[in-house]
C-alpha positions in Angstrom: 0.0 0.0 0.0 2.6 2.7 1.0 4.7 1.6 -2.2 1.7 2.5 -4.3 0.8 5.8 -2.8 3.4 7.9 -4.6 2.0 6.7 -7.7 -1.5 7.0 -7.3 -1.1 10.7 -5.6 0.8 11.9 -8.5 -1.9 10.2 -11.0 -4.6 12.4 -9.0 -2.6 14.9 -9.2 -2.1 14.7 -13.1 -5.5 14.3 -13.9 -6.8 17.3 -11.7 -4.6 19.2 -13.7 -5.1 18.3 -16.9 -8.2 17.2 -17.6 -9.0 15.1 -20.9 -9.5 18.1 -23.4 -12.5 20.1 -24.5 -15.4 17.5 -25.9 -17.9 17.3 -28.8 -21.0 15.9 -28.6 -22.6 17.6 -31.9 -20.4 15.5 -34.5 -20.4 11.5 -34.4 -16.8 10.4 -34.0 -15.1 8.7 -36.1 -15.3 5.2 -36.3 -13.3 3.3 -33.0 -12.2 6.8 -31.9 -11.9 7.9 -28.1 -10.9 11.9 -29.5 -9.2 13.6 -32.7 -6.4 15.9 -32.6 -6.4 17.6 -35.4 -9.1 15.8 -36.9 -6.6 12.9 -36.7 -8.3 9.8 -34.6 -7.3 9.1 -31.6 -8.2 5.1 -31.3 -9.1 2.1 -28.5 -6.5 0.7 -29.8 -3.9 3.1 -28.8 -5.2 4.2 -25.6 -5.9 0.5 -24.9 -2.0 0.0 -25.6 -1.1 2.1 -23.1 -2.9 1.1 -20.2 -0.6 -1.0 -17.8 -1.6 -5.0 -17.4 -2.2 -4.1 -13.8 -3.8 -1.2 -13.1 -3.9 1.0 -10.1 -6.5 -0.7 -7.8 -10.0 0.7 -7.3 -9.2 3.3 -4.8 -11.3 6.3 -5.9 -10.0 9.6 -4.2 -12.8 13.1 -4.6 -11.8 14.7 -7.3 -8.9 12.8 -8.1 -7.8 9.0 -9.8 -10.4 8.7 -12.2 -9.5 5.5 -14.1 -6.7 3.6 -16.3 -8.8 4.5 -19.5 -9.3 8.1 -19.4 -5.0 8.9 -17.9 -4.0 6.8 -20.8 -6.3 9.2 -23.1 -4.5 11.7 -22.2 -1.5 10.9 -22.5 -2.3 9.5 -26.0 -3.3 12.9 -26.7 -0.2 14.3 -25.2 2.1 11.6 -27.7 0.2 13.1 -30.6 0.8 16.7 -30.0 4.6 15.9 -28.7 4.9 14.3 -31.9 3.4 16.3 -34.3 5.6 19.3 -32.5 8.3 16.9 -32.9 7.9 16.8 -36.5 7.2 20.4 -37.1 10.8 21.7 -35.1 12.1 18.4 -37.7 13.8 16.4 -35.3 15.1 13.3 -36.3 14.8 9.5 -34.7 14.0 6.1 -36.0 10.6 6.1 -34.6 7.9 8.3 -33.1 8.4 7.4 -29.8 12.3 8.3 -30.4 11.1 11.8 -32.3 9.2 12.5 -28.5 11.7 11.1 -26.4 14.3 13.6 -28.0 11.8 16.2 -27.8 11.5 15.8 -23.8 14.4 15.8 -23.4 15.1 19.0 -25.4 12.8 20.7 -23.0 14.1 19.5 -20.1 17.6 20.6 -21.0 16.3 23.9 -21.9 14.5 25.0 -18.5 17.5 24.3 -15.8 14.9 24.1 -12.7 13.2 20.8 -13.7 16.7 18.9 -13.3 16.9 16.9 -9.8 20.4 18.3 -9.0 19.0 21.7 -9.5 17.1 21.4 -6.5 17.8 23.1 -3.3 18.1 20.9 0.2 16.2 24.0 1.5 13.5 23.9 -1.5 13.3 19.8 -1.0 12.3 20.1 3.0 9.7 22.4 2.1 8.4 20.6 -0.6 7.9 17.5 1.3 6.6 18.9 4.3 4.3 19.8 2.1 3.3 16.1 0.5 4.3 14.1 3.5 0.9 11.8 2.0 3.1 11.2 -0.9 5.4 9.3 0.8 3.5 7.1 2.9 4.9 6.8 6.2 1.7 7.3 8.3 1.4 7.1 11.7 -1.8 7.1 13.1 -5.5 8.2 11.0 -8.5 8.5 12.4 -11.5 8.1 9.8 -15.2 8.0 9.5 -16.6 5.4 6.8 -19.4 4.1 5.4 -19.7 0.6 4.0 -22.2 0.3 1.0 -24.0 -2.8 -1.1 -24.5 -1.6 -4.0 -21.4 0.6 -6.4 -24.0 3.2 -7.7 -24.8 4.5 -3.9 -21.1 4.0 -3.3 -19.9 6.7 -6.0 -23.2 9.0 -5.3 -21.9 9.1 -1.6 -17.9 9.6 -2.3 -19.6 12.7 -4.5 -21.5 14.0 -1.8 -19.0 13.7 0.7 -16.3 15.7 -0.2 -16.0 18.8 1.4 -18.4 18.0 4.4 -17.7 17.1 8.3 -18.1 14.3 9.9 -21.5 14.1 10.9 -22.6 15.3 7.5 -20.6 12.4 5.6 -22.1 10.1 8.7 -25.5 11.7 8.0 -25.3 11.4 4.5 -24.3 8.2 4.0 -27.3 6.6 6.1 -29.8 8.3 4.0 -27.7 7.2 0.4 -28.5 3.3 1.7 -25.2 2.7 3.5 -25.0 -0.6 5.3 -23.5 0.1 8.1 -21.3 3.0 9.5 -18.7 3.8 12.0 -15.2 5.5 13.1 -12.1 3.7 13.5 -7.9 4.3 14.4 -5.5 2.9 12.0 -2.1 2.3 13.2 1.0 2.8 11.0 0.3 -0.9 9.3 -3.7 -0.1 8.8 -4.5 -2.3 11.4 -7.7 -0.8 13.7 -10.4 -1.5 10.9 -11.4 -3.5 7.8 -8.1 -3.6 5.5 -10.1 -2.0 2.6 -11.0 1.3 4.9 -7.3 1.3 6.2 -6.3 0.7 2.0 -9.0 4.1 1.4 -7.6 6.1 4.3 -4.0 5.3 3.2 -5.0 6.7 -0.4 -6.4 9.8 0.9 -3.5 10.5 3.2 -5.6 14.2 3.7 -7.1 15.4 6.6 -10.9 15.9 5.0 -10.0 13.7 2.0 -12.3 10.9 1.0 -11.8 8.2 -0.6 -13.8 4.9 -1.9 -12.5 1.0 -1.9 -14.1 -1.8 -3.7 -14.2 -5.4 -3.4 -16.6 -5.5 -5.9 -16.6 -9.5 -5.9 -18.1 -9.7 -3.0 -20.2 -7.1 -3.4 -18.6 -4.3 -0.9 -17.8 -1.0 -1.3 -16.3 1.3 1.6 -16.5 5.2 1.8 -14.2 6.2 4.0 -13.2 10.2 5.5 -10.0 10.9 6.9 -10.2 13.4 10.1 -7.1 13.0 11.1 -3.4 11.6 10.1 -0.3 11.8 11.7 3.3 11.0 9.7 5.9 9.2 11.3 9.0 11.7 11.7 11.5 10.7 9.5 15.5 11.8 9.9 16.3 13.8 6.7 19.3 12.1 5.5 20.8 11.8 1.9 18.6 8.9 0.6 15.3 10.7 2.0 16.9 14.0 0.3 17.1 12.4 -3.0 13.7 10.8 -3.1 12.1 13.8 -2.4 14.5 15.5 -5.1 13.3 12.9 -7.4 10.1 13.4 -6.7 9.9 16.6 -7.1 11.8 16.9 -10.3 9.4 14.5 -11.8 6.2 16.9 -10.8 8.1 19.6 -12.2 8.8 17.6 -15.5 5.6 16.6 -16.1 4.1 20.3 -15.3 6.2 21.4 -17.9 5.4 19.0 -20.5 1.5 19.6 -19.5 2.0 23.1 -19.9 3.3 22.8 -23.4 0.7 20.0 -24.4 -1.6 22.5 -23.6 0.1 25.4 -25.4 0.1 22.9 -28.4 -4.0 22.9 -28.6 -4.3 26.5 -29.7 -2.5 25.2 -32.7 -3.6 21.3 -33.5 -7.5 21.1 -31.6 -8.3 18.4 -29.4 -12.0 17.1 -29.2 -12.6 13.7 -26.5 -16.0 11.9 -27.4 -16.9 11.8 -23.9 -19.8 9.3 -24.6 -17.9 6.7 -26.5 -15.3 6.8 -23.6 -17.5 6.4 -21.2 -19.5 3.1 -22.9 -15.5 1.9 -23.2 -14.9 2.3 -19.3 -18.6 0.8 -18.8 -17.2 -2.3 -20.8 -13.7 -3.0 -20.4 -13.4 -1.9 -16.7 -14.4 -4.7 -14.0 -16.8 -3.0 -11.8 -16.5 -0.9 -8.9 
């Protein structure tokens, strides 16, 4: 679970960033297309190819992870704007993906502050103060959750939750057909409550944060509230120092290359047929 947490924060983080592009619903896409760049498809196919075989498990954080289908969208729509800017500044390679990899690392060479050695030690300590849940490490939560029946009333409920106290989430989540309710303390190894709140709570890593688990086989969905976490304190040596470094220079790189993805829109549009994507999550994804 803590190994996973860097990953999944940084894939909320991505998404709440990005977004997957402006839609349009008046036009029929074209045929097995998830979005056009340029009027250029944008297929199952690709974004299929670049989902991992095991995706990141159903831990649904408010207003964050949203899904394998719709982050490899994206950055299928990223590859095609990288590489039609590729092509336009001509650079060279064997391949595409060689055309983009020279490309990123063209702009990385040419902003200085997105390299890991350009990092401060005084710039690293704030930054992780600052996103201590990245790192796992967690001493003690306290949560409020909600175990549900029935997926549909589980999502409605993560919705509804966020941004609420604890009696309104507790409140909430009665009248929303919740099967049973509670609060709990999870030690530093989750233990204090079901594993899949503790696996939630550990997700969140936010003081306010919700978060949903599934274990959809069996028909169980949890809905779980942090109110309180506590990190262990850590002694900042050179290994922590680095990983946070590293951490940090890969936010910074990807900001940069969503910034100019972005930038690249004005100039080759982007249109996501929201409705086709969503009947592809409806089909391919297990359940929730």
């Amino acid at each position: 679970m803590k190994r996973l947490l860097l990953t999944v924060s940084f894939v909320a983080l991505a998404l709440v960033t990005t977004g997957c592009g402006s839609t349009d619903r008046s036009v029929d896409p074209p045929p097995n297309a998830l979005a056009t760049v340029a009027g250029q498809p944008v297929t199952v196919e690709q974004v299929r190819a670049l989902i991992p075989e095991n995706p990141l498990p159903a831990v649904l954080v408010a207003g964050g992870y949203s899904g394998p289908w719709p982050e490899a969208l994206e950055r299928a729509i990223r590859d095609e704007l990288l590489g039609r800017e590729a092509a336009r500044r001509r650079i060279g390679g064997s391949t595409r993906a060689a055309q983009i990899a020279t490309l990123i690392t063209q702009e990385q060479r040419s902003a200085p502050d997105l390299a890991v050695e350009s990092i401060t030690d005084g710039e690293a300590r704030a930054w992780y103060e600052e996103h201590r849940r990245l790192f796992g490490n967690v001493a003690q939560a306290d949560v409020a959750w909600a175990e549900f029946a029935d997926s549909a009333q589980a999502n409605l409920a993560l919705e509804r939750a966020a941004g609420t106290d604890q009696s309104t989430f507790q409140r909430l989540a009665r009248e929303g057909g919740a099967t049973g309710s509670g609060t709990a303390t999870l030690d530093d190894h989750g233990e204090g409550a079901d594993p899949m709140i503790a696996r939630a709570a550990f997700a969140v890593a936010a003081a306010g944060g919700v978060g949903l688990s599934a274990d959809p086989k069996n028909k169980r969905w949890w809905v779980v509230r942090v109110e309180r976490i506590s990190f262990k304190q850590l002694t900042w040596d050179a290994a922590l120092a680095y990983k946070v470094r590293s951490a940090m220079a890969t936010y910074r790189q990807e900001e940069h290359l969503r910034r100019l993805a972005h930038s690249l829109r004005k100039t080759w549009p982007v249109h996501v047929y929201e409705a086709r994507l969503a009947d592809v999550v409806a089909t391919e994804e297990p359940p929730r």
